[in-house]
VOGU-3710 file (C-alpha; in Angstrom, 3 decimals, decimal comma):
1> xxxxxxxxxx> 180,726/98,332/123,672  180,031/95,740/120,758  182,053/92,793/121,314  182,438/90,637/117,835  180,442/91,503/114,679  177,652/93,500/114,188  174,902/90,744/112,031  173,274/93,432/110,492  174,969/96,925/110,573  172,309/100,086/110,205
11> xxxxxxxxxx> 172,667/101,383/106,323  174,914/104,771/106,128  172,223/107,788/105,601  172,490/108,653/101,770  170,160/110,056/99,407  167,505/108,316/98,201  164,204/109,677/96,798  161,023/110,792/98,204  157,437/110,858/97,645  156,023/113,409/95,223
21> xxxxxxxxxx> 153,662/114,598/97,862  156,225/115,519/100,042  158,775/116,769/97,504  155,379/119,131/96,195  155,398/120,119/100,297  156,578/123,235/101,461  158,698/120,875/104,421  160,689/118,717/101,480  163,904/120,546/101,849  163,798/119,585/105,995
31> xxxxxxxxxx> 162,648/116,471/105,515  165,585/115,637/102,771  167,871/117,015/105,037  166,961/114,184/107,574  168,959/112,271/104,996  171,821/114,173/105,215  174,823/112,033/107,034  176,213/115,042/109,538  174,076/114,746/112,701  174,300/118,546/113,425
41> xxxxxxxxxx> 172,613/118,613/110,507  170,057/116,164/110,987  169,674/117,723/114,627  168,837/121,320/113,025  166,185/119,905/110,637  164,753/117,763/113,217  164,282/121,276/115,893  162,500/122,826/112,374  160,563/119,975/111,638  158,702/119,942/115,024
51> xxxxxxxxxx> 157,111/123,415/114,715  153,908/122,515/112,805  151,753/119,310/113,369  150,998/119,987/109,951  154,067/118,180/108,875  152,785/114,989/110,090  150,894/113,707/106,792  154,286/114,512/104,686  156,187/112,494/107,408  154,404/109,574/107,673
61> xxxxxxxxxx> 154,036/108,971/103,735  157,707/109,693/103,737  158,671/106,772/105,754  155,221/104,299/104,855  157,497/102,588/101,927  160,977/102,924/103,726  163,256/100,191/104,744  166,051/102,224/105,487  165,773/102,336/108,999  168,562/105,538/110,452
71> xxxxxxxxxx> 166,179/107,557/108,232  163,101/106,031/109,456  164,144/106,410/113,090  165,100/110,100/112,589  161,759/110,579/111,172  159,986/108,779/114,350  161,662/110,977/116,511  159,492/114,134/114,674  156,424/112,086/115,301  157,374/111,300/118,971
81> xxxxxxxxxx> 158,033/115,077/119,848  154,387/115,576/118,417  153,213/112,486/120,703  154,731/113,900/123,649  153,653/117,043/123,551  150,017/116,387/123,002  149,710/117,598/119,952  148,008/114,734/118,042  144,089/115,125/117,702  141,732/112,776/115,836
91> xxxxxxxxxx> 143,069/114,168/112,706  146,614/113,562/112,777  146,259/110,239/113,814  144,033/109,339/111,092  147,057/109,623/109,128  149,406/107,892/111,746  147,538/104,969/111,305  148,609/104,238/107,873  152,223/103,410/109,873  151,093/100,188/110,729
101> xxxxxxxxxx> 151,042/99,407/107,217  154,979/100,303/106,921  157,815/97,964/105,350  159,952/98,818/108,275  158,718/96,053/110,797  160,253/98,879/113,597  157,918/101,590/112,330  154,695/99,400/112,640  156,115/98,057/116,054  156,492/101,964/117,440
111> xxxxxxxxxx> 153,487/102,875/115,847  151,661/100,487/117,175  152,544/100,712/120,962  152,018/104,782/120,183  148,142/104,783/119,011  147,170/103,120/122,477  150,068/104,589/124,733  148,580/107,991/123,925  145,490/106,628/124,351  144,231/107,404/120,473
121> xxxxxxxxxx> 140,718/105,569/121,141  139,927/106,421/116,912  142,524/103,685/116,151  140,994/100,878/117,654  139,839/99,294/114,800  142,907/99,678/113,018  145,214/97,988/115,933  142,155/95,297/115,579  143,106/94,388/111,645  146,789/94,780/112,882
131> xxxxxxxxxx> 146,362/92,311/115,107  144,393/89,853/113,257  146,779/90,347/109,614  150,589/91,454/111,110  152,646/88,625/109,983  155,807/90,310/112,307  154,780/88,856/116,113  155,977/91,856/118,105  153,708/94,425/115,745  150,601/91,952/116,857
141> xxxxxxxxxx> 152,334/91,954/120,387  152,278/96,106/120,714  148,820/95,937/118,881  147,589/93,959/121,896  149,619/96,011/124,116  147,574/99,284/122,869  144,310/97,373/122,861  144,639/96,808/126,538  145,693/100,261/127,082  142,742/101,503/125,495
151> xxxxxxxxxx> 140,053/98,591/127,077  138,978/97,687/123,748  135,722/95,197/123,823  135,905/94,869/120,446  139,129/93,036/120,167  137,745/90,226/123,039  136,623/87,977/120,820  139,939/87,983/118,413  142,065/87,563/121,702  140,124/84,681/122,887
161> xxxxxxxxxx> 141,293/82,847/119,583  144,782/83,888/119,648  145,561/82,748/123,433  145,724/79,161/121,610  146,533/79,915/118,042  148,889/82,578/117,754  152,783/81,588/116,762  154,253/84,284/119,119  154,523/83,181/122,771  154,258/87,039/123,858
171> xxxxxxxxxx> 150,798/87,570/121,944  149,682/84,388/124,163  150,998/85,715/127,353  149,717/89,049/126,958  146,665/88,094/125,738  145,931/86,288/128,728  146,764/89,046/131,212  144,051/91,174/128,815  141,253/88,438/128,851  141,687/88,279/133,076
181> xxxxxxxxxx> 141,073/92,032/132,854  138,509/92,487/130,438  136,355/88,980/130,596  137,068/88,245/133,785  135,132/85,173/134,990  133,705/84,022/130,947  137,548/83,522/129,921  137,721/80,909/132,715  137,584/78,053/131,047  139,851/79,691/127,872
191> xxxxxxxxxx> 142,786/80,379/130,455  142,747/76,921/132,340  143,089/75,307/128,231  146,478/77,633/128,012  147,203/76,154/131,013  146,753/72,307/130,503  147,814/73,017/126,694  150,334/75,327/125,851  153,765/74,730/124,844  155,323/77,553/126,632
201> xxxxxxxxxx> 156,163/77,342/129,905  156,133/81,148/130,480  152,572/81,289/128,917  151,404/78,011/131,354  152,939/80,545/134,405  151,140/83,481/133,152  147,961/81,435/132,887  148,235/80,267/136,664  148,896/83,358/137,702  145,485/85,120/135,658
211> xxxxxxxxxx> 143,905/82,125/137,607  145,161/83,866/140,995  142,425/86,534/140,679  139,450/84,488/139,735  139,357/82,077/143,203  137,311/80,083/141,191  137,000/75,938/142,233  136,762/74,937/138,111  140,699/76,099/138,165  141,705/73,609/141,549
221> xxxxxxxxxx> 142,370/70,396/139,742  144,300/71,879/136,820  146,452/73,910/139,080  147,261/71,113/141,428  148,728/69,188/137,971  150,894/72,466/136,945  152,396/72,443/140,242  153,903/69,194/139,586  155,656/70,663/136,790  159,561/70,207/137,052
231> xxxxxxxxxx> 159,151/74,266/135,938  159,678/76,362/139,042  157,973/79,496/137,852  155,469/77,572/136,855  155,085/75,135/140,087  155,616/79,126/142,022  152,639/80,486/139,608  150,163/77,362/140,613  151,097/77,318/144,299  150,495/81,028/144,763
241> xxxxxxxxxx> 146,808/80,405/142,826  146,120/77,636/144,742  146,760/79,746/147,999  143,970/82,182/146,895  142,196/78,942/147,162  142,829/78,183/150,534  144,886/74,859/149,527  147,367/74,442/152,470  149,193/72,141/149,912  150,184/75,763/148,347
251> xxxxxxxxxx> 152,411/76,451/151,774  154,565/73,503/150,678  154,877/73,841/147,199  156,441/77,621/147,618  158,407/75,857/150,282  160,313/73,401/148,108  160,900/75,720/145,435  162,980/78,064/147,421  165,657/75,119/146,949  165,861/76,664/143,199
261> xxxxxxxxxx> 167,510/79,857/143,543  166,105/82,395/141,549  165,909/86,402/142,327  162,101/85,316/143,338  162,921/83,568/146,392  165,535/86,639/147,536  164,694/90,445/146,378  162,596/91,174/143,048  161,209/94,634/144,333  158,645/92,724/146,856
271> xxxxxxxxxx> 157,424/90,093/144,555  159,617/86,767/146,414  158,222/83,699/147,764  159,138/84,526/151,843  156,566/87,758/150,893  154,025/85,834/149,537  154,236/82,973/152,259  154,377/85,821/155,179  150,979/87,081/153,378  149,646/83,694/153,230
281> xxxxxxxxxx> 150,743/82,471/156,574  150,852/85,642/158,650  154,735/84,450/159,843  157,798/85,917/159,008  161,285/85,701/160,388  163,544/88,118/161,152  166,590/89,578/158,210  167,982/86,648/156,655  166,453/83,969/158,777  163,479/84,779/156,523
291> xxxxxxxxxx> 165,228/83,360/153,126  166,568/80,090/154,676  164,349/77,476/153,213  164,773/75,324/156,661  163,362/77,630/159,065  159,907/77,774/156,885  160,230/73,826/156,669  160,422/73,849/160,577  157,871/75,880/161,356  155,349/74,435/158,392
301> xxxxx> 156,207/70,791/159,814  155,135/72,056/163,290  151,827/73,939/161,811  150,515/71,914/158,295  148,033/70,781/160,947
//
């Protein structure tokens, strides 16, 4: 249910004309009838449509200079069938890629999380010049997204500059988490800048977190300052990297933020502050007793020593 008004409504399906290729192509009168506002209808064409990957050309020019998006979504459901059945070799997606070149920002988003989803390693050059030219933030986000799917080395060095630069707060944070993966100990230095520099405080928290796995000294002195931070996830983030440290100042920290109540200090699938002190400690108390924030006060005031 849609309470209040709809900003910007999806455009009724009408006709509207297509590419000479496809109307030359032997699929036009399917593909037009993806156009068509009856559903059954739509449904039909869509079950014909699927049969032959050799469609896929004829779709994706069909939709390349579309904005109207029912249409373009109808048509992205013929290309997903073909995704999820396996069915696209180096060939087709040679001609997939062109997608990320679409009006429709949606197109170029699905497309790009698609080409590394399916693991399409031929595209990786073209999710590169996505990510380096997309003006839309959430195409260079799923760019990145398939770029880490598909381990790309090539796209290090254009991460590395967009950790700091990049307008979109989820480019930043994801490129982070691929940098910890990929560089590993050389983007060091890169992730404790995020850290000390970035507006975000959800990018600062993903940085302290990346600086979890390296256990490296450098990242000590910078994580002791985000853990002043009046940010919780962010003063949770630094505390659990300094505990990979062996900083018994970390014990405390995740201590006096269970005062904030959050989902991370009660259930979150695992991932809650009594887990990670029980891992860090090797205490735990029993049921409930184990989210009351005074019994890990007593017991840290009768062990900090």
């Amino acid at each position: 249910d849609v309470i209040g008004k709809i900003e910007n409504p999806l455009e009724a399906y009408s006709n509207s004309s297509l590419p000479e290729n496809t109307v030359q192509s032997k699929y036009y009168d399917d593909i037009k009838l993806l156009q068509n506002p009856d559903v059954f209808i739509r449904f039909q064409a869509i079950g014909r449509i699927i049969n032959n990957t050799e469609v896929i050309p004829y779709l994706t020019d069909t939709i390349l200079n579309s904005e109207h998006r029912q249409f373009n979504r109808d048509v992205m459901e013929c290309l997903h069938y073909f995704f999820t059945h396996n069915q696209i070799t180096e060939k087709e997606s040679l001609s997939l890629q062109k997608l990320l070149n679409a009006k429709d920002d949606e197109v170029r988003i699905i497309m790009a999380h698609n080409l590394g989803l399916w693991e399409l390693k031929e595209c990786e050059d073209a999710l590169i010049e996505t990510l380096k030219k997309d003006k839309n933030g959430q195409v260079r986000r799923f760019a990145l997204a398939s770029l880490s799917l598909l381990n790309s080395q090539k796209a290090i060095p254009i991460v590395k500059q967009l950790v700091l630069t990049d307008s979109c707060e989820d480019v930043r944070r994801l490129g982070i988490s691929f940098l910890g993966r990929t560089e590993k100990e050389k983007a060091l230095d890169i992730i404790i800048k995020v850290l000390e520099e970035d507006k975000s405080y959800v990018v600062k928290s993903v940085a302290a977190d990346a600086l979890t796995y390296f256990r490296d000294e450098r990242s000590l002195e910078p994580l002791r300052r985000a853990a002043k931070s009046y940010d919780v996830y962010l003063k949770r983030a630094a505390a659990k990297a300094l505990a990979n440290l062996y900083q018994i100042e970390s014990i405390e920290i995740l201590i006096d933020t269970m005062s904030f109540r959050s989902i991370d200090n009660t259930d979150n699938y695992g991932e809650n502050i009594p887990n990670y002190l029980t891992r860090f400690t090797g205490v735990d108390f029993p049921n409930s007793a184990r989210f009351d924030q005074s019994n890990w006060k007593q017991w840290f005031n009768e062990n900090k020593d």
